[in-house]
SEZATI-565499 format. One line per 3 residues: number of its first residue (from 1); their letters; for each residue x, y, z of N, C-alpha, C, O. Coordinates in nm, 2 decimals. Example, Ala and Ser with C-alpha at 12.3 -4.5 7.8 and 13.67 -1.06 7.14 Angstrom:
1	AS	1.32/-0.57/0.78/1.23/-0.45/0.78/1.32/-0.33/0.78/1.42/-0.33/0.85 | 1.28/-0.22/0.71/1.37/-0.11/0.71/1.29/0.00/0.79/1.34/0.11/0.80
END
This chain:
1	XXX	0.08/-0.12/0.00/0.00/0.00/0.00/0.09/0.12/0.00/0.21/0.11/0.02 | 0.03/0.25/-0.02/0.10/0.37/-0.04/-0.03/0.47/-0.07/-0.14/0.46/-0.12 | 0.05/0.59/-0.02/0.01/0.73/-0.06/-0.01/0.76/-0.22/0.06/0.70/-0.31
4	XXX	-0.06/0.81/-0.24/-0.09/0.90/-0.39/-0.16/1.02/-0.33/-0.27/1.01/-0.29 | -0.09/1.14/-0.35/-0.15/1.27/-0.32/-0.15/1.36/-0.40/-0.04/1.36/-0.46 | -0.24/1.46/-0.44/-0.23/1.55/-0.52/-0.35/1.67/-0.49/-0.47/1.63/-0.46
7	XXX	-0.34/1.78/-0.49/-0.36/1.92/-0.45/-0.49/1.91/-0.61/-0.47/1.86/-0.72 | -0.65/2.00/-0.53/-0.70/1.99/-0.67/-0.82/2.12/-0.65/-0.89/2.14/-0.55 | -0.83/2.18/-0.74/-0.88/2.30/-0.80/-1.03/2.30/-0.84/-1.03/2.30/-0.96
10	XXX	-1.14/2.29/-0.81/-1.27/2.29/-0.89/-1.32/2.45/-0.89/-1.34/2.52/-0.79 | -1.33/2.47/-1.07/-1.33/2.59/-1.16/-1.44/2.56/-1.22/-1.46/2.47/-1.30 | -1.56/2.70/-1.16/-1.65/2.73/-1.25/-1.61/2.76/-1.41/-1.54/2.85/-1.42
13	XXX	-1.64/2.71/-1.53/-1.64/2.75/-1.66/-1.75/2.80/-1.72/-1.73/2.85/-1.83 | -1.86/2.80/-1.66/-1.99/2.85/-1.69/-2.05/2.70/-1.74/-2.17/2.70/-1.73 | -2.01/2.62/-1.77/-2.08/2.51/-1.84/-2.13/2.43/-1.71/-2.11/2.45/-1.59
16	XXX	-2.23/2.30/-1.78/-2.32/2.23/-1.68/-2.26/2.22/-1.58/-2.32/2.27/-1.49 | -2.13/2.16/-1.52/-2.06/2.11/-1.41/-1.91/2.15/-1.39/-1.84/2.13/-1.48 | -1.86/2.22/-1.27/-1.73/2.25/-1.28/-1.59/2.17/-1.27/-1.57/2.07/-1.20
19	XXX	-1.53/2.20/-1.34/-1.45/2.18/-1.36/-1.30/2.15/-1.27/-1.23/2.25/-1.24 | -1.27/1.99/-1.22/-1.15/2.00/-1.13/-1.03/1.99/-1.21/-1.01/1.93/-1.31 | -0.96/2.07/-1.15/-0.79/2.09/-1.19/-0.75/2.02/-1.10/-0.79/2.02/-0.98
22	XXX	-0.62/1.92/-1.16/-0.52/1.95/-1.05/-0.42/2.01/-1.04/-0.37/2.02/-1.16 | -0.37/2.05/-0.97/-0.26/2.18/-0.95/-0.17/2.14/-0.91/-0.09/2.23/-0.92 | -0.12/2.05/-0.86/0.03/1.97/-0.78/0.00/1.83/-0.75/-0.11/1.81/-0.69
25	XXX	0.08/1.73/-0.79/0.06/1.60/-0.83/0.23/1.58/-0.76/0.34/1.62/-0.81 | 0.21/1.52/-0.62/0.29/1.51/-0.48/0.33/1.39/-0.51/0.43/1.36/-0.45 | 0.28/1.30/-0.59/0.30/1.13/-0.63/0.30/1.06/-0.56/0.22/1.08/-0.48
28	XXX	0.35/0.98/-0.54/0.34/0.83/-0.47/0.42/0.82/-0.36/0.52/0.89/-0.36 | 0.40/0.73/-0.25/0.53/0.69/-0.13/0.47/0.60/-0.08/0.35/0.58/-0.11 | 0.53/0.52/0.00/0.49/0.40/0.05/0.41/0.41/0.20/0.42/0.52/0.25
31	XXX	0.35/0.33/0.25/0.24/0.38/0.36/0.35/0.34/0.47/0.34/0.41/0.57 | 0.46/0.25/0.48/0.53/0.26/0.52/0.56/0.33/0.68/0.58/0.29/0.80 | 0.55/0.44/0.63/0.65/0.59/0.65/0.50/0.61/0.76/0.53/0.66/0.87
34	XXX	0.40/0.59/0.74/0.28/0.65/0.78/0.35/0.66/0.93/0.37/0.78/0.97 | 0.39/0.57/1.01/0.46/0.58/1.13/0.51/0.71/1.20/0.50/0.75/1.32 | 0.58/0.77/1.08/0.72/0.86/1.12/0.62/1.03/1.10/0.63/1.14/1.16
37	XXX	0.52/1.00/0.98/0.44/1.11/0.97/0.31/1.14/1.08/0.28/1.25/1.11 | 0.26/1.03/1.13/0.17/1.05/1.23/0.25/1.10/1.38/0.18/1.14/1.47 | 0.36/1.08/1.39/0.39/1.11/1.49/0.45/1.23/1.48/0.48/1.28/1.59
40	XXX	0.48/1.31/1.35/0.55/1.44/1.35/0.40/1.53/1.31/0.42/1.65/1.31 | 0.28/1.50/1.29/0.15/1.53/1.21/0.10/1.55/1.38/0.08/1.66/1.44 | 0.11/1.44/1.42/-0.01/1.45/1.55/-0.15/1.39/1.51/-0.26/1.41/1.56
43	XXX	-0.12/1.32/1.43/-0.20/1.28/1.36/-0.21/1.20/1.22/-0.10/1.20/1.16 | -0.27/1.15/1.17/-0.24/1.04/1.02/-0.23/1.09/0.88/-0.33/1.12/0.82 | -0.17/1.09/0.86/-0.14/1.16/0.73/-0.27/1.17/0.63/-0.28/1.25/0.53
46	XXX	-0.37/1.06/0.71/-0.45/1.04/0.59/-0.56/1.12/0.62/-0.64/1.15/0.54 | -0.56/1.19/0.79/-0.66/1.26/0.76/-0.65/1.41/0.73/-0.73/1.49/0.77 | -0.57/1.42/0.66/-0.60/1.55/0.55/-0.63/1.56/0.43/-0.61/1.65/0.36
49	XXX	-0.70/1.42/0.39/-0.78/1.41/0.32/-0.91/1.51/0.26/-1.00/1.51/0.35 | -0.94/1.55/0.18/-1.01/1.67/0.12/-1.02/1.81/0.24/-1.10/1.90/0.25 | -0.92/1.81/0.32/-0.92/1.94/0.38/-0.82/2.05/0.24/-0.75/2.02/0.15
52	XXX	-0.87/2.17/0.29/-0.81/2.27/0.17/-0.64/2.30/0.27/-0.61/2.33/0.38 | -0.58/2.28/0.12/-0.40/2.27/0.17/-0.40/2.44/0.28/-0.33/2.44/0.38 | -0.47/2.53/0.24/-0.46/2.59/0.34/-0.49/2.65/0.46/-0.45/2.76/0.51
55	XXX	-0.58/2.55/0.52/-0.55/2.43/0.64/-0.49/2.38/0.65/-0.47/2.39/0.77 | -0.44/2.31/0.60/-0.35/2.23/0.65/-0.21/2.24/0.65/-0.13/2.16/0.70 | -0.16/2.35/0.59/-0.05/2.41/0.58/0.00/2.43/0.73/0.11/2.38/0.74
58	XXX	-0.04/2.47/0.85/0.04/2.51/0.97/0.05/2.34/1.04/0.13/2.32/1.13 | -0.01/2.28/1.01/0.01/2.13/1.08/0.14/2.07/0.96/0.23/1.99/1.00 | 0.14/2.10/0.85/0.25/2.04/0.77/0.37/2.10/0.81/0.46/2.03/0.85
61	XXX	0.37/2.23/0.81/0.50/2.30/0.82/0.54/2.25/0.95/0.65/2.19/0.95 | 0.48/2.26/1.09/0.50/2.17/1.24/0.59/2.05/1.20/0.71/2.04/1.24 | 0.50/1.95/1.11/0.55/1.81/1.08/0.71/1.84/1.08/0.80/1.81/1.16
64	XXX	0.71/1.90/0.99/0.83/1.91/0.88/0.96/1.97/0.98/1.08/1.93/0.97 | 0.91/2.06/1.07/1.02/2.13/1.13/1.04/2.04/1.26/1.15/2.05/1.32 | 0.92/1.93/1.31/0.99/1.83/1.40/1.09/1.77/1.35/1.20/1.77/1.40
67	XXX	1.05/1.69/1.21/1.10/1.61/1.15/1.26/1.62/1.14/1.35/1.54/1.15 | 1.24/1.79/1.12/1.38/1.81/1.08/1.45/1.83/1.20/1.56/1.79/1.20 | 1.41/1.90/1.31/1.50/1.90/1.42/1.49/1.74/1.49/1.57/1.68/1.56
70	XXX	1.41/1.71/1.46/1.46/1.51/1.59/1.55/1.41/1.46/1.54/1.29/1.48 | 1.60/1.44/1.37/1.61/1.27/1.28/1.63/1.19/1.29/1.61/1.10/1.21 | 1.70/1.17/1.41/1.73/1.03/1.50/1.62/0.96/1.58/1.62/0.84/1.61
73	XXX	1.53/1.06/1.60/1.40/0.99/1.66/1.33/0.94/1.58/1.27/0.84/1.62 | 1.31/0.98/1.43/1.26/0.97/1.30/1.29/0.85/1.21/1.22/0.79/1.14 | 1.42/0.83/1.24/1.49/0.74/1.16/1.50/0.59/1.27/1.51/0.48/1.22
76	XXX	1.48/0.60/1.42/1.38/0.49/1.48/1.27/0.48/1.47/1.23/0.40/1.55 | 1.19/0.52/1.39/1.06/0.53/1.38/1.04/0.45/1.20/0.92/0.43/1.15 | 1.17/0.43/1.12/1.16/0.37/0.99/1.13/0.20/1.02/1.18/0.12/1.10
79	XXX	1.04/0.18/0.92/1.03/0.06/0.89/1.11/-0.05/0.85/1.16/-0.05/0.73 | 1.13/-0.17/0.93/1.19/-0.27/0.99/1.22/-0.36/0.83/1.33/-0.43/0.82 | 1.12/-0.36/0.71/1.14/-0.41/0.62/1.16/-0.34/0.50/1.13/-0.37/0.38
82	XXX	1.22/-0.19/0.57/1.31/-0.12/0.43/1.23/-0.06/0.31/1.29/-0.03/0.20 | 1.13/-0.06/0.33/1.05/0.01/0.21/0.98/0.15/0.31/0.88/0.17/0.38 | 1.09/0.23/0.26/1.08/0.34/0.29/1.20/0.42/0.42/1.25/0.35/0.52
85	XXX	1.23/0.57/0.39/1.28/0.59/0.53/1.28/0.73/0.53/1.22/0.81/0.46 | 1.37/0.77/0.64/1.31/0.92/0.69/1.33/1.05/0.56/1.28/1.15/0.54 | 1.45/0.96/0.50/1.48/1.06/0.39/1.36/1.10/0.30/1.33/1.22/0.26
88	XXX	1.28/0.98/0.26/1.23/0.99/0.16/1.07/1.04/0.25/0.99/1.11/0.19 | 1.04/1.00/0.37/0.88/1.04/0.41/0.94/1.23/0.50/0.88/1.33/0.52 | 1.05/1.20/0.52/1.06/1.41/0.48/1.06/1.47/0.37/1.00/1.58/0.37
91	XXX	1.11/1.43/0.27/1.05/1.46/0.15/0.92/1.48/0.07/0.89/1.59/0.03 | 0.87/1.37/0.04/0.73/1.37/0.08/0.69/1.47/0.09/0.68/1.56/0.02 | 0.66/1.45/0.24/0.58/1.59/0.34/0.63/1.72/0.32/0.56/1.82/0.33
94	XXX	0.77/1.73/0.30/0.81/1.89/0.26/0.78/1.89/0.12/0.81/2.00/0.08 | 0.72/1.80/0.00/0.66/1.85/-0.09/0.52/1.83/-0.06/0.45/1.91/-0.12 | 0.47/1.78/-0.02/0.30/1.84/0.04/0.31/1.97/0.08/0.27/2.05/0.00
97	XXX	0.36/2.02/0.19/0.37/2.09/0.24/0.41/2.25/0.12/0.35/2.36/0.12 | 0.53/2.22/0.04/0.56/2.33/-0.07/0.44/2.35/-0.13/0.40/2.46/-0.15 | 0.38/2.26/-0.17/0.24/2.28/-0.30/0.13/2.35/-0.22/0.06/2.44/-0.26
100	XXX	0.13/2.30/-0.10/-0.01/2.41/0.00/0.02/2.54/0.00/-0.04/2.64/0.01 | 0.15/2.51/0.01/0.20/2.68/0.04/0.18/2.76/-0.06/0.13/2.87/-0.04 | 0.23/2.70/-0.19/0.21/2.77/-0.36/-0.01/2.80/-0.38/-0.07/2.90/-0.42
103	XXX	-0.05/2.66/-0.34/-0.19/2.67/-0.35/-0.25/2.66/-0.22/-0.27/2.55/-0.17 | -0.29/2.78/-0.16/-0.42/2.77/-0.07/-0.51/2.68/-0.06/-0.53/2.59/0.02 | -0.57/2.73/-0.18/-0.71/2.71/-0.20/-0.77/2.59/-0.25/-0.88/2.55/-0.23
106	XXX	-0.69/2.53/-0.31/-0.68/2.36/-0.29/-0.70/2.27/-0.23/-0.64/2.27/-0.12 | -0.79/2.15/-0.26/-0.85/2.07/-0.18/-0.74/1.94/-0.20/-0.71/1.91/-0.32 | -0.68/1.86/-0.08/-0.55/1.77/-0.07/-0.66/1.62/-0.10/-0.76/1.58/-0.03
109	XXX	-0.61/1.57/-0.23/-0.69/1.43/-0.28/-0.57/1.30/-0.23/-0.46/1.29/-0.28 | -0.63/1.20/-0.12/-0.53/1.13/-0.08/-0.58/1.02/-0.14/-0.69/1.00/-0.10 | -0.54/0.94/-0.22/-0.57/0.80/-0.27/-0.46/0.69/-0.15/-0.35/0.72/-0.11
112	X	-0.53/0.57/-0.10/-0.46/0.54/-0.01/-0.53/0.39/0.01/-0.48/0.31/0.09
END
C-alpha cells in the first residue's frame, strides 16, 4: 500500500458542471512511512484528506520542522522491512507541504 497525493482545484467554466484541476501532483510513497508522519503530524497523514492545503498548511510546516530538528528519533521510527525511510517520508511531506503553500485554496486528494 501507499500514498498518492495531489492538490486539486474545482473551476466554475460556466458550463453544466465545474471543472476539477489538479494543480500539484505530490506522487506516490509507501504507507510505510505512515509511522514517522503521524507522529511528526499529531496525527495520520490520511486525515488530511479533502481538507483545503490551506489548512493544512500550519500542521504540515509543524511536521516538517519536528521532523527536521529530531532525525534520529525519526529514523527509529523507519520501517523494519526497508521500504521506505526518513529521507524519503521528509521529503514527501516537505513536498506536500511546498504545494499548499504555492496553493491555498486547494483541496488535498489522498488515494490510499
Amino acid at each position: 500500500m501507499s500514498y498518492d497525493i495531489s492538490l486539486h482545484l474545482t473551476v466554475d467554466t460556466g458550463g453544466p458542471e465545474p471543472l476539477e484541476v489538479c494543480v500539484a501532483d505530490i506522487g506516490n510513497y509507501t504507507s510505510n512511512a505512515a509511522r514517522m508522519w503521524g507522529d511528526a503530524l499529531g496525527h495520520r497523514l490520511a486525515d488530511l484528506k479533502d481538507k483545503s492545503a490551506g489548512e493544512s498548511l500550519p500542521a504540515l510546516t509543524a511536521a516538517v520542522d519536528r521532523m527536521l530538528a529530531s532525525p534520529d528519533h525519526y529514523r527509529a521510527l523507519e520501517p523494519a522491512n526497508g521500504w521506505g525511510d526518513y529521507d524519503g517520508a521528509l521529503a514527501y511531506l516537505r513536498t506536500l507541504r511546498d504545494a499548499c503553500l504555492v496553493h491555498p485554496k486547494a483541496v488535498i486528494h489522498i488515494y490510499h
